[in-house]
N, C-alpha and C positions, 0 to 999 in steps of 0.2 A: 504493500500500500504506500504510495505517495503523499507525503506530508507537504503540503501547500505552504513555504514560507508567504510571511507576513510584510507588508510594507515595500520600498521601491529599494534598489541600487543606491546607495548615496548620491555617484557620480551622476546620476538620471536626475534623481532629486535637486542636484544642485543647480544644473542646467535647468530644469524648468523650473527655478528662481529665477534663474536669469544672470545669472551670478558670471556665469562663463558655461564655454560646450562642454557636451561631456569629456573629451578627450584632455582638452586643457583640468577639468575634476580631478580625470586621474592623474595625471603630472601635478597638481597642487597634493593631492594626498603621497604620492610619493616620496614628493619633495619635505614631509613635514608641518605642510600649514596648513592644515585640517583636524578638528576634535569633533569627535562625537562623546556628550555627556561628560565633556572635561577631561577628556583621553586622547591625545594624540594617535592617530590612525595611520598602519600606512599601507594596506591594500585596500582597494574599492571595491572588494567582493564583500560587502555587507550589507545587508540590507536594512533598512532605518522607518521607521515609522513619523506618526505628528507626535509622538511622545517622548522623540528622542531630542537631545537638542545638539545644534551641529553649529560649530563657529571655523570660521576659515580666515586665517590671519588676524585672530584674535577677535573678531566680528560674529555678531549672530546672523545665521544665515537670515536673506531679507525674505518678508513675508511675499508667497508666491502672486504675483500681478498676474491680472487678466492676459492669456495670450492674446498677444497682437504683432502685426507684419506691417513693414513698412514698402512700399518702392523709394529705390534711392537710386539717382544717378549718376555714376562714379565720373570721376574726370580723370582723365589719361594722368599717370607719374603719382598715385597713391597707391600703396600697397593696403591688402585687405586681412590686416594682421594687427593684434591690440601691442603687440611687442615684436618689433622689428628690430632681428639682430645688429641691421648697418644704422638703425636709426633713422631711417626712412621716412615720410612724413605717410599718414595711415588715414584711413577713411574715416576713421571713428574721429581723430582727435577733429574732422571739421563738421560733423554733425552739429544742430541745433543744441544750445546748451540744455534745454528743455526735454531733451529727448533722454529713455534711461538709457541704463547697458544693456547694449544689443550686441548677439554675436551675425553675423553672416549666416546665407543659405548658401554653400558651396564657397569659391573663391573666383574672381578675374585677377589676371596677368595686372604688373604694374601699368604696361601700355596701355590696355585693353579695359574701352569704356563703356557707359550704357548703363544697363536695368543690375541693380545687385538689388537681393531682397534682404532685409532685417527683419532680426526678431529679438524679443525678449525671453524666449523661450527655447534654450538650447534643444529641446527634445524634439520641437517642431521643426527647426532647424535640420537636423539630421531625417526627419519624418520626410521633408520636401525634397533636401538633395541628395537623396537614392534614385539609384537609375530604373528602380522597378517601381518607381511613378508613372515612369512612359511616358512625363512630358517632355513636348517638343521646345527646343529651346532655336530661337531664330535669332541669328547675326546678319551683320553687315560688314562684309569684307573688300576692303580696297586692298591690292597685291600689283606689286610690279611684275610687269610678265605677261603674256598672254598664256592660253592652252582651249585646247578643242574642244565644241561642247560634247564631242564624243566622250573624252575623259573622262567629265562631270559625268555624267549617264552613269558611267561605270562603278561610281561610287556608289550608288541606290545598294547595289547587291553587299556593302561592304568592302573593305580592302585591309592589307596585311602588313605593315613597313614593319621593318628589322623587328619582327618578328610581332610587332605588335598588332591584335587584330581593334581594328576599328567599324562600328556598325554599319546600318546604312543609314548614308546621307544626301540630301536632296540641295544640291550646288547647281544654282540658276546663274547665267553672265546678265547683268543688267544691263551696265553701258560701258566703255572703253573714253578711259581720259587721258590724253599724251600716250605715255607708257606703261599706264596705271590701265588694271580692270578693275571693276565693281560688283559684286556678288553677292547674292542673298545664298547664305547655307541653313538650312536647319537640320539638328542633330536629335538625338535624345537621349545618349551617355554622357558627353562631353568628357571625354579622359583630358589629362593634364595637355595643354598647348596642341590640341587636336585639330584645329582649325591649320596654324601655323605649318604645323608638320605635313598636314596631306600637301596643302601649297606648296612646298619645299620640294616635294615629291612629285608635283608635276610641274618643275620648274619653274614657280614664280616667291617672293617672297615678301609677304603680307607686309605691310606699313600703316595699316589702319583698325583697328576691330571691334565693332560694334555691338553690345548684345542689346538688341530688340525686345525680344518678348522671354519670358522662362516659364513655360506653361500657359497658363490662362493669363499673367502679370504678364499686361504690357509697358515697355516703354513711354509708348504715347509722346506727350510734348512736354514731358518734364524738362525741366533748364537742367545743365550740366550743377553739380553740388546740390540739388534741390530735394527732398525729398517729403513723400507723401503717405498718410498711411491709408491703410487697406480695409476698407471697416470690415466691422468681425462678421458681419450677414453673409456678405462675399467670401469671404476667408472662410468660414464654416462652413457653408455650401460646395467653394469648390474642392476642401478636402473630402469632404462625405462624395463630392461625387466622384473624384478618384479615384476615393477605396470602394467606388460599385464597379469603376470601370474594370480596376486590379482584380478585382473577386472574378471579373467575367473573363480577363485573361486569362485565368488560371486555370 
C-alpha cells in the first residue's frame, strides 16, 4: 500500500511564492540559505506543509500572491537573468518599480527581442515553458544571406545538425532588403539559439530576432521596455484550454 505524503516540495512551494524558480530553490537550499522551522536544510527533497514555517536568507517566506503573467517587451542587449555573472544589465532590474519579483517563462538571447512572458509564480513559469504545451511560438527573422524556399519546405518535416535533432518548423521568406532577408519562422520546442543555428546551416547569419507571439501571448504593439499584464480570465482560460488540448494529444 502506498502512503500519500503530505504537503508540496519546498522548492515548488517556494516558487509559487514567487520568491524565485524552482531550480534557483534548489541552489538557494544547497547553498545554505534556506530553514525550515529554524533548521537549516540542504536537500529539496522534502516536503512542507502551511504549518511549516520556511525562511530563506533569514526572511519569512512571503505570503503566496495571486498568480499572474505579464507580457513584457525585451529590448535587444538585456540579458534575462536576476544575477548575471559578467554583470550585464538584466531585464528585471528595468521593470516598473511597482511590479513584484517575477521570474521568466523560458529565456531570449541577449540580442534577441520581442514578447518575454512574466510571472510571479515560479511553478507556472515552468507549467508554460515545457514543450508539451504544443505552443507555437512565432518570430521574426532578419538574416544576411539568401536560401531557396525549397530549403525552408524542408524544414516542416524537421532537421538534424551535428547531431542535434530539431522539430518541425514553418520558415516563410517575406521580403528581401539589400543583403538582408526577412522571415517569419514558427517553432514549438524552441531548443537553445534554434533559430540562429538552422540559418547558419543554410548559409545565412541572423542579425535581427524577433519573438512575436509565444502561444496564445501576443506581441501586438507593445513599445520596446513596456510591459502589460495579462488579466487572470484570459490567463485561466487559456491554460485550462491547453490542458484539454494536451489531454487530446495524448
Amino acid at each position: 500500500m502506498t502512503i500519500e505524503k503530505k504537503g508540496e516540495r519546498i522548492a515548488k512551494v517556494m516558487a509559487r511564492a514567487g520568491l524565485c524558480s524552482r531550480r534557483d530553490a534548489e541552489r538557494w537550499i544547497a547553498a545554505g540559505r534556506v530553514k525550515v522551522n529554524g533548521v537549516f536544510i540542504s536537500s529539496p527533497a522534502l516536503n512542507v506543509t502551511d504549518k511549516d514555517f520556511i525562511e530563506a536568507d533569514g526572511k519569512p517566506l512571503p505570503d503566496r500572491e495571486p498568480q499572474k503573467l505579464w507580457r513584457y517587451h525585451k529590448p535587444a542587449g538585456l540579458v534575462v537573468s536576476h544575477n548575471d555573472e559578467k554583470g550585464r544589465e538584466n531585464v528585471f532590474s528595468k521593470l516598473p518599480e511597482d511590479m513584484p519579483r517575477v521570474v521568466s517563462v523560458g529565456r531570449l538571447d541577449i540580442n534577441t527581442e520581442g514578447l518575454l512572458l512574466l510571472t510571479n509564480d515560479g511553478s507556472l513559469a515552468r507549467q508554460l515553458e515545457l514543450p508539451t504545451t504544443g505552443w507555437l511560438r512565432r518570430y521574426r527573422v532578419r538574416a544576411f544571406g539568401r536560401t531557396a524556399p525549397e530549403a525552408l519546405e524542408k524544414l516542416k518535416k524537421g532537421i538534424t545538425i551535428n547531431g542535434v535533432r530539431y522539430g518541425s518548423i514553418d520558415a516563410k521568406i517575406d521580403r528581401e532588403q539589400g543583403r538582408n532577408t526577412w522571415f517569419t519562422f514558427a517553432l514549438r520546442e524552441g531548443k537553445n539559439r534554434e533559430i540562429k543555428i538552422i540559418c547558419e546551416h543554410l548559409g545565412m547569419q541572423v542579425n535581427r530576432l524577433i519573438r512575436l507571439s509565444f502561444g496564445p501571448f501576443q506581441l501586438g504593439d507593445l513599445k520596446p521596455g513596456s510591459v502589460a499584464e495579462v488579466s487572470g480570465k484570459v490567463l485561466h482560460e487559456q491554460i485550462k484550454g491547453n490542458q484539454k488540448n494536451a489531454h487530446r494529444r495524448r
